[in-house]
Backbone as ProteinMPNN parsed JSONL, in Angstrom:
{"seq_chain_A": "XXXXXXXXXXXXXXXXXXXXXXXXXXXXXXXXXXXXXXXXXXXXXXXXXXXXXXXXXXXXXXXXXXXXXXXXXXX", "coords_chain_A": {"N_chain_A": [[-2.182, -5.147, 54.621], [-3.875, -6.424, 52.643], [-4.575, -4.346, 50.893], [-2.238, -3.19, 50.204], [-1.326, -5.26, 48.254], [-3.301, -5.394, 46.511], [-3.721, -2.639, 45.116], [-1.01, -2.815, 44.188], [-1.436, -4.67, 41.918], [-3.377, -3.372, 41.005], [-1.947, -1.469, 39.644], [-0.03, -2.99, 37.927], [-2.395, -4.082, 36.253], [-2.885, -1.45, 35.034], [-0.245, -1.121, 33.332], [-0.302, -3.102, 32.053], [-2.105, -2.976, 30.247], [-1.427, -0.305, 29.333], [0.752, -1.127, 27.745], [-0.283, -2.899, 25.974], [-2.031, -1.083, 24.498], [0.167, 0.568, 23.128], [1.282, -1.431, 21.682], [-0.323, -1.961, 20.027], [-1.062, 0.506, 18.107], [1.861, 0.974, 17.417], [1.188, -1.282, 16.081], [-0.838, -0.487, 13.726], [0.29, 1.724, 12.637], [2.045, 1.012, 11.387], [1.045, -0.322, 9.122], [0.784, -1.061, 6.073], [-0.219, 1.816, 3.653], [-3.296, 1.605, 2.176], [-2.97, 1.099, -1.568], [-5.018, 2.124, -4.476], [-7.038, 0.848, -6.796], [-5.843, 0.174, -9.883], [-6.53, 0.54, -13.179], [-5.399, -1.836, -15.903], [-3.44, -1.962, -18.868], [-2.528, -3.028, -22.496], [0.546, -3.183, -24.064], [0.523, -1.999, -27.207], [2.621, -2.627, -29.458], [3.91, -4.209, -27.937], [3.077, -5.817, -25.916], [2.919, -5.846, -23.436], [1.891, -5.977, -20.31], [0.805, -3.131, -18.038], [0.268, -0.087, -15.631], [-2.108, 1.829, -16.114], [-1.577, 4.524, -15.712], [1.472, 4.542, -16.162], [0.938, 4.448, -18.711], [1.94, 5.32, -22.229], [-0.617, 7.475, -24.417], [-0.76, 6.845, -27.478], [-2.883, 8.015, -30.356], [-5.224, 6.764, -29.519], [-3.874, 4.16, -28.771], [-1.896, 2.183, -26.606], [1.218, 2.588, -25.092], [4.247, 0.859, -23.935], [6.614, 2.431, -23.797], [8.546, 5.433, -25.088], [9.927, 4.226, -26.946], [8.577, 2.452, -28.396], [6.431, 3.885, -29.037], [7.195, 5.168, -30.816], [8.234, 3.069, -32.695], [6.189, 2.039, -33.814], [3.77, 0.393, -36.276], [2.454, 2.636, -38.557], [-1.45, 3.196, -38.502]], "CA_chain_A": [[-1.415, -5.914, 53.653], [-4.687, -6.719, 51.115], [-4.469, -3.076, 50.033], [-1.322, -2.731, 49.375], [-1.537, -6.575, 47.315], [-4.326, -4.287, 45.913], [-2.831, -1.601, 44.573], [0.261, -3.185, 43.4], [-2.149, -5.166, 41.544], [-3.789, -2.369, 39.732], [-0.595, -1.136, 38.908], [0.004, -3.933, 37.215], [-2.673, -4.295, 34.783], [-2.806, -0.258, 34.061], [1.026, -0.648, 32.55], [-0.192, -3.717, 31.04], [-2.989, -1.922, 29.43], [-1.063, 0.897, 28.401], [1.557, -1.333, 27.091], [-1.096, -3.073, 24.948], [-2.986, 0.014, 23.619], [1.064, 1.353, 22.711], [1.715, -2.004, 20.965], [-1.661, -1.799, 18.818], [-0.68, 1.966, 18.139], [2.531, 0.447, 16.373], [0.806, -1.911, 14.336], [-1.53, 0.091, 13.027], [1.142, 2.603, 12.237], [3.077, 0.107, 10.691], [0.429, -1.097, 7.887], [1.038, 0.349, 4.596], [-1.288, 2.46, 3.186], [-3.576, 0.88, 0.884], [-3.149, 1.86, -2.89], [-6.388, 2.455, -5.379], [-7.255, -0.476, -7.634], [-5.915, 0.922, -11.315], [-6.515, -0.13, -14.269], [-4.247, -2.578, -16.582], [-3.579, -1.718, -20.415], [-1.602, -3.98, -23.081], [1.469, -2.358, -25.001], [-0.066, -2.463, -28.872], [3.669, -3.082, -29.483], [4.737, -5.687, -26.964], [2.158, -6.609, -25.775], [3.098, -6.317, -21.663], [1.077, -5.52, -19.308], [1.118, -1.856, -17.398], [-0.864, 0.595, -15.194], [-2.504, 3.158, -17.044], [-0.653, 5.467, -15.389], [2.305, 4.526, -16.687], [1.582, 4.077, -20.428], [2.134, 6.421, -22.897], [-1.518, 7.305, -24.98], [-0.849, 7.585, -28.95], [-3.708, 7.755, -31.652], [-5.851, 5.785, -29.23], [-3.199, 2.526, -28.666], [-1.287, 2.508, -25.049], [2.258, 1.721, -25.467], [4.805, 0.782, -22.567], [7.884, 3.236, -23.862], [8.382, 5.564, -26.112], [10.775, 3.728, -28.602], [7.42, 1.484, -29.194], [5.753, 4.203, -29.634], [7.797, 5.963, -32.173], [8.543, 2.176, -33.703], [4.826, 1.544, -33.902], [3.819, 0.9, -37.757], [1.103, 3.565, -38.362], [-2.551, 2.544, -39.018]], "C_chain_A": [[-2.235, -6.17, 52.393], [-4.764, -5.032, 50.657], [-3.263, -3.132, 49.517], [-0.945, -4.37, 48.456], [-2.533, -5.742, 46.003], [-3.726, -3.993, 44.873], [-1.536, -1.736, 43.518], [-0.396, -4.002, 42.437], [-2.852, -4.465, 40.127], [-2.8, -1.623, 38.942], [-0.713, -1.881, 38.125], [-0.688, -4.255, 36.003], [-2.866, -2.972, 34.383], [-1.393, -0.35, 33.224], [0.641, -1.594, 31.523], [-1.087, -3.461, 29.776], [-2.264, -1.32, 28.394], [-0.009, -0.094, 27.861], [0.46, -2.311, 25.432], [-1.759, -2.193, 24.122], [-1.229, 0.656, 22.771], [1.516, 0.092, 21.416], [0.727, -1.721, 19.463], [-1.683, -0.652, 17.851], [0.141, 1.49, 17.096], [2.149, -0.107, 15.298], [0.129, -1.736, 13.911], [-1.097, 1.587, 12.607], [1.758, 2.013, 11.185], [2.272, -0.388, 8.961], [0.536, 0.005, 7.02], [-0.216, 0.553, 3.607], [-2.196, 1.591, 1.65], [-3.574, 1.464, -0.479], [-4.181, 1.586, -3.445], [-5.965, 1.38, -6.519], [-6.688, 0.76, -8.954], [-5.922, -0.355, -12.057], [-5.068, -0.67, -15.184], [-4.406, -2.138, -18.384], [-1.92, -2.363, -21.143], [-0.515, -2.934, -24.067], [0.695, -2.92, -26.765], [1.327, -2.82, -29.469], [4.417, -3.872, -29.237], [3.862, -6.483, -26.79], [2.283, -6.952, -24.139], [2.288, -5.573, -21.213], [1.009, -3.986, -18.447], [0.257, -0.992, -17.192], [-0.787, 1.474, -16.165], [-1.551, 4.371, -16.976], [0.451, 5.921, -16.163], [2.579, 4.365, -17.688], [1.475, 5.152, -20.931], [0.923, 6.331, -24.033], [-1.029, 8.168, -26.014], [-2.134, 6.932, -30.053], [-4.6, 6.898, -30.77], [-5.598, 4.212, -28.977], [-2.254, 3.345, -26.761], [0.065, 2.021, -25.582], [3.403, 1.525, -23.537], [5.72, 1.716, -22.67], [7.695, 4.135, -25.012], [9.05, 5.146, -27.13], [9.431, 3.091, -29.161], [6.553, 2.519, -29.649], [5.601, 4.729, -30.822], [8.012, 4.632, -33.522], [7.312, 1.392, -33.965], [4.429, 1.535, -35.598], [2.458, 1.657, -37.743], [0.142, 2.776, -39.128], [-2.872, 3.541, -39.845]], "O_chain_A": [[-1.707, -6.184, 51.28], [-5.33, -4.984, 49.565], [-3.177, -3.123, 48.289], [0.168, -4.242, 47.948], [-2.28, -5.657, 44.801], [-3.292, -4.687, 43.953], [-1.201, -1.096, 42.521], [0.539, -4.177, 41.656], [-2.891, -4.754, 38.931], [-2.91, -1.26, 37.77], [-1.617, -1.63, 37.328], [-0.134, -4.599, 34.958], [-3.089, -2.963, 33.173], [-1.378, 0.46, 32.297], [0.942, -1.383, 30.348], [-0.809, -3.701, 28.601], [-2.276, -1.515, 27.178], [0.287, 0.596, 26.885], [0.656, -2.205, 24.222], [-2.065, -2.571, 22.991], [-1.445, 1.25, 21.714], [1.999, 0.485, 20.354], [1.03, -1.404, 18.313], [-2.298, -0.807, 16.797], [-0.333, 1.433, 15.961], [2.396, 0.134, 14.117], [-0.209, -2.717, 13.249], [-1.901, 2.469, 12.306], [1.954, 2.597, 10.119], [2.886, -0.697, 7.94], [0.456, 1.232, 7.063], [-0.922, -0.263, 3.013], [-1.779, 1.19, 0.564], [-4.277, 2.471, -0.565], [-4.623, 0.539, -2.971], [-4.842, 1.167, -6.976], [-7.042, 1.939, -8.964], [-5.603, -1.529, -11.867], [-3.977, -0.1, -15.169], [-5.497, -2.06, -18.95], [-0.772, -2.285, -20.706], [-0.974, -1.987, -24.705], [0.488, -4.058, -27.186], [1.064, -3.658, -30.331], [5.369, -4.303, -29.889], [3.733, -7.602, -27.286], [1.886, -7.998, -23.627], [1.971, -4.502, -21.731], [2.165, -4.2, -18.082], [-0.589, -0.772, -18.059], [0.157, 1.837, -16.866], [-0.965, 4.979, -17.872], [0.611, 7.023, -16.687], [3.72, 4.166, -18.103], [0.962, 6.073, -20.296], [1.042, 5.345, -24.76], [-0.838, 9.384, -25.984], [-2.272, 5.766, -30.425], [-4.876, 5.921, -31.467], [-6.426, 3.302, -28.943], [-2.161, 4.429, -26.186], [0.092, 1.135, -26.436], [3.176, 1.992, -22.421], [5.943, 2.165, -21.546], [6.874, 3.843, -25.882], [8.834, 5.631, -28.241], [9.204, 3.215, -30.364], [5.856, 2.246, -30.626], [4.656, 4.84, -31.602], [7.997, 4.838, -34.735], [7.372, 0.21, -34.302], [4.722, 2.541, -36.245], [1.514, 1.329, -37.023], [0.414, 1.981, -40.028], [-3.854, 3.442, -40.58]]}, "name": "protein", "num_of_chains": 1, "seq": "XXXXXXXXXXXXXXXXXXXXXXXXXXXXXXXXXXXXXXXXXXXXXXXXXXXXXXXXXXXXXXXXXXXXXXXXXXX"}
């Protein structure tokens, strides 16, 4: 009878195991990828805020769109 108490026993914490290593699995599936620090640059036009990425580079000024850039007064 202590074997099979045993046994049913080890059962027991291998599922709970594997159900812990399957949960951990998830939530480290689940985290979203980290993005890369970028840089911030000011519209010479507006004056808002926006990743580099996304501004448009004229004459050495950043702008956020191009209407600002086209309605920019030239230096």
């Amino acid at each position: 009878m202590s074997k099979l108490i045993f046994f049913a026993l080890l059962g027991l914490a291998v599922v709970l195991w594997y159900k812990h290593q399957a949960n951990k699995r998830v939530r480290d599936a689940s985290k979203p990828a980290d993005k890369p620090v970028e840089n911030m640059v000011r519209c010479a036009q507006c004056g808002v805020n926006l990743p580099r990425s996304e501004a448009i580079l004229s004459q050495g000024k950043f702008y956020c769109c191009e209407a600002h850039r086209q309605g920019a007064p030239d230096a």
